[in-house]
N, C-alpha and C positions, 0 to 999 in steps of 0.2 A: 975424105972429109967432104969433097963437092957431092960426091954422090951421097952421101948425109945429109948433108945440107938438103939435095933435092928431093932428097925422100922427104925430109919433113917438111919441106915447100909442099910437095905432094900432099903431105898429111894433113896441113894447114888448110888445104883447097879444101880436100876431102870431108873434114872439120865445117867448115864453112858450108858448102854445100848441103852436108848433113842437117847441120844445126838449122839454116835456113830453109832449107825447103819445104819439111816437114811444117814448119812454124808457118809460112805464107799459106801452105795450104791449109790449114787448121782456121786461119783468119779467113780463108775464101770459102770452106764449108760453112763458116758461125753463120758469114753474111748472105751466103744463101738458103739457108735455113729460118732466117729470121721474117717475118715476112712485113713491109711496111705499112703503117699504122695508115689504117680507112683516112681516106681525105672528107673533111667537112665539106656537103653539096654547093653546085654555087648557087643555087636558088634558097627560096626560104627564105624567112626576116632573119635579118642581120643586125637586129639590134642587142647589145652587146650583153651577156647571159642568158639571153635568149635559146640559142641551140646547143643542146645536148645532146654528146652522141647515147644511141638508145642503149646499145651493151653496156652501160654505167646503170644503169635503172634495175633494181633487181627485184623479182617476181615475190609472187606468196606462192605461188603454186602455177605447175603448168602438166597440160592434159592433153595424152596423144590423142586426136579424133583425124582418121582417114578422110582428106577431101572437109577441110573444115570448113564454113563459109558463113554463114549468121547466126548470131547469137541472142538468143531471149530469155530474161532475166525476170524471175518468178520467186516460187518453192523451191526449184528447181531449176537450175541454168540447159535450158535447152541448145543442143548442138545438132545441124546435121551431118550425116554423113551419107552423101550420095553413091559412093562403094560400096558400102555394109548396109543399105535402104534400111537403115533406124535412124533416132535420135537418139543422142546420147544425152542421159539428165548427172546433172552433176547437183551434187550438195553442198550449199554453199557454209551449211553449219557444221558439218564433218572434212570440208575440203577433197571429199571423194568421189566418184564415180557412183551409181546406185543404176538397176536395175533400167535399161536400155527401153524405148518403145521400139518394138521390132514389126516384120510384115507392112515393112512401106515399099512404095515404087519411084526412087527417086526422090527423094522431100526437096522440096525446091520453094524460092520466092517467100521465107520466112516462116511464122511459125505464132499464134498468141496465145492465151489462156484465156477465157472468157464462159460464163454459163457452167463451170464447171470440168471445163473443157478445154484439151490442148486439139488447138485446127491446123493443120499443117497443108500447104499443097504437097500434092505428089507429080510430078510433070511426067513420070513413064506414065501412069494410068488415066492420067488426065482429072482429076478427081481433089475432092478434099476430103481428110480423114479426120473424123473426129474421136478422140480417146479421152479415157476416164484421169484425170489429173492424179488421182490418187491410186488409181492401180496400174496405171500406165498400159490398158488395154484398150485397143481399138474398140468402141460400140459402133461407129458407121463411118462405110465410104458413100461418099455424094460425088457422082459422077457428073460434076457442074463444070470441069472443065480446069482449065490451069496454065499459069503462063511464068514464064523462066524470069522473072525480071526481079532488080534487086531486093523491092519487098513489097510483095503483094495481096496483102492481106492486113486487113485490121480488122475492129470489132468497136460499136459503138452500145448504147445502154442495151438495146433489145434487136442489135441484131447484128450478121456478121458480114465484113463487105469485102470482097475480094475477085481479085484482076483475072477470070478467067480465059482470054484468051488472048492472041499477038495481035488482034484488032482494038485492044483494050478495051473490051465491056468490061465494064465494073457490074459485078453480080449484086445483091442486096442478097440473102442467107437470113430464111428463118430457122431460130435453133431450135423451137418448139418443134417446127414442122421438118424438120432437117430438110429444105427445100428452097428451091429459088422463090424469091417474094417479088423481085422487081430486077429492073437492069436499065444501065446509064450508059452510051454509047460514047466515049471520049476521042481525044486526036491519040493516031496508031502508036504514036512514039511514046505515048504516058507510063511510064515504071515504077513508080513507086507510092505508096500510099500509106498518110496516117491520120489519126483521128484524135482533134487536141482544140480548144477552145469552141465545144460544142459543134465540130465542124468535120466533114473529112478534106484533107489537101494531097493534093494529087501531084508531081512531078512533071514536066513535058518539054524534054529538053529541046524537040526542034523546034518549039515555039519559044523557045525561052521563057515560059511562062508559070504558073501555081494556079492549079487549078482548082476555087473553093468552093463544095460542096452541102447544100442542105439538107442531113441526113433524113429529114421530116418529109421532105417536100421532095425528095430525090434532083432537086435543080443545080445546075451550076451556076452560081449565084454570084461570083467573079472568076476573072481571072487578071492576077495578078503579073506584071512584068517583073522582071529579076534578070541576075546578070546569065552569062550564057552557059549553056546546059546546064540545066539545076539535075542533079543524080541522086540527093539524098534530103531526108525533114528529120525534126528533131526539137518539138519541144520542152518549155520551161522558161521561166523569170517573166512572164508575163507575155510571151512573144511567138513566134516559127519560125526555126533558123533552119535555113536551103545550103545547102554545100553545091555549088556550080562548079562542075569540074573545068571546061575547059579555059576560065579566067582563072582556077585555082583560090577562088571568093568565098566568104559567105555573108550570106541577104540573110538581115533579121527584119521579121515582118511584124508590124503591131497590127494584133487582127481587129481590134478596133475603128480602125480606120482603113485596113487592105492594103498598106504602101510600105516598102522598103522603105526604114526609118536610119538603119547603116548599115553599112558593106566593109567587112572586115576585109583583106588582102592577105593571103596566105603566101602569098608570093607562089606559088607552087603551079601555074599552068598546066593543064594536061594531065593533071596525077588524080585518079579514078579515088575512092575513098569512102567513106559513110563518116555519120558522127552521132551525138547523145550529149542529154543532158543529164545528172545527174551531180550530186555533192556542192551544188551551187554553182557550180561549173559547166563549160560545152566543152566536149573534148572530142575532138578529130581524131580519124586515121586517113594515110592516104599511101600511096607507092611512093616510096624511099623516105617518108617521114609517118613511122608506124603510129605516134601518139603526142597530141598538139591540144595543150590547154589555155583554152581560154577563159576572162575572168570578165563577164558578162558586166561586175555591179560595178565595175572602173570605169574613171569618165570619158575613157578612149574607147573603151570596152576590146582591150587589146589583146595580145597574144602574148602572154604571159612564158611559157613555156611549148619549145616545138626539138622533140627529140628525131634525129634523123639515123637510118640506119635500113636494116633488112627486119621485114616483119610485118607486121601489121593487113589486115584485110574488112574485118566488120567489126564494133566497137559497142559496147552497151553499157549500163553504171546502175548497179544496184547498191543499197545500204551497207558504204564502206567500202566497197570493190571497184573496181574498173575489168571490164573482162572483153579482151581480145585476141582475137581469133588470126589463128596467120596460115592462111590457104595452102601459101606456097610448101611449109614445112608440115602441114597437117596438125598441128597445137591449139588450145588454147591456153590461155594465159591468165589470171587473175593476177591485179596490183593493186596492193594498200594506197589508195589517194595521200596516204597522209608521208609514205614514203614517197610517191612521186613530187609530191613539193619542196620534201627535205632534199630532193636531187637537183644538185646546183653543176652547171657549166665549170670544167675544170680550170 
């Protein structure tokens, strides 16, 4: 009988051990399998609805492009791809891919339409290429030079203007003559450049300054203070709104008058980024907050919606779209505006 008994004390153990072990280790795989949910950044407005994480936000459409990095928004959404030396043109009325411009050397520093013409730098050849819009065929390279910086190139009524070199000349481009017509020597540090209230504005973030241009008269005709390193322009609603990376700011300018009129706070110091206007809206991208709307015609003119996550790199807004590009994963991305507002904080 004892030795009965201890066998089934034995078996009891047995039992027990069985039962549990198995079971603790099943609860120790789940939890390590499981992985914990992204923590909300400590930066950014923290005003309450305000941040959403981006993974809640869902796409219309997204598009592999190798090495993706600015986007221009036309007939055709132009991408480049500094790997494959094309542009990718995307249709924005079929949602598909359509027939590449091929035979470039690096497209760098942006990309416009104008004259009939898509103008791209190329930074291996040093050069800008001009191609037929509609048949997506090279007609000429102009060997005028070319500089890597986030966007170098615009086009105003009669003529095309673009940051040839890391001294920052600004070229003036006649398209008649496919040739240099004039040139404007700026400070070395100028990167970026557009053309918006009759004017071209120029970037310079060691000066911390906006550089405005008379495209008539090729003079600079002010310069503007703004907060510090301005990296990106972006007109609309009557104004020129600067994205200053290192306050993580942006200066909207009335060109009326040439003076920062408000300075929004993205809270975001240090986070590199671009932005656009479009849909009545300014909407940002920057690093770890891919897509940040603001609602210009409000009397704080505040920041309405700032989703934070992995993604985001150049940002553009054509009719009904928002398309953003994410470097790091090689995509770009199209979003219904009218679904990014129905996206409310959980």
């Amino acid at each position: 009988m004892r030795s009965l008994i201890c066998l089934a004390s034995s078996l009891v153990v047995c039992v027990t051990l069985t039962a549990g072990g198995p079971a603790n280790s099943t609860k120790a795989k789940t939890a390590a399998a499981t992985p914990a949910a992204p923590a909300a950044p400590k930066n950014g407005v923290k005003t309450p609805g305000v941040q959403i994480p981006f993974a809640s936000l869902k796409s219309e459409a997204e598009f592999p492009v190798e090495g993706a990095a600015w986007v221009t928004t036309g007939a055709a959404i132009l991408v480049p791809s500094k790997p494959q030396d094309i542009l990718v043109r995307i249709d924005p009325k079929g949602n598909k891919t359509i027939d590449p411009v091929t035979g470039l050397n690096k497209p760098c520093a942006g990309a416009i339409v104008a004259f009939g013409s898509i103008w791209t730098p190329n930074c291996g050849s040093k050069a800008v290429v001009r191609v037929d819009a509609k048949t997506a065929k090279i007609t000429a390279t102009l060997a005028v030079g070319a500089s890597d910086v986030p966007v170098g190139i615009a086009a105003t009524p009669d003529s095309v203007w673009m940051l040839t070199d890391d001294k920052a000349t600004l070229s003036r481009i006649d398209p008649d003559q496919n040739a240099i017509a004039g040139e404007i020597r700026l400070p070395s540090d100028c990167n970026s450049l557009a053309f918006a209230e009759a004017s071209l504005w120029v970037t310079c973030p060691a000066e911390n300054r906006i550089l405005r241009i008379n495209p008539v008269t090729n003079l600079v005709e002010k310069h503007i203070e703004v907060s510090a390193s301005p990296r990106a322009l972006a007109s609309g609603g009557g104004s020129v709104w600067v994205l200053c990376e290192k306050d993580g700011k942006i200066d909207r300018i009335d060109p009326k008058t040439n003076k920062v009129i408000k300075t929004i706070d993205l809270l975001t110091p240090g986070a590199g980024g671009n932005l656009a206007f479009g849909e009545g809206f300014l909407w940002v991208t920057q690093t770890g907050f891919p897509l940040t709307r603001i609602d210009p015609k409000s009397d704080e003119e505040k920041v309405v919606q700032q989703f934070w996550g992995d993604g985001g790199g150049f940002i553009s807004v054509s009719t009904g779209a928002v398309w953003l590009s994410n470097t790091a994963h090689g995509t770009v991305t199209r979003f219904d505006p009218k679904r990014v507002y129905s996206t409310l904080a959980e």
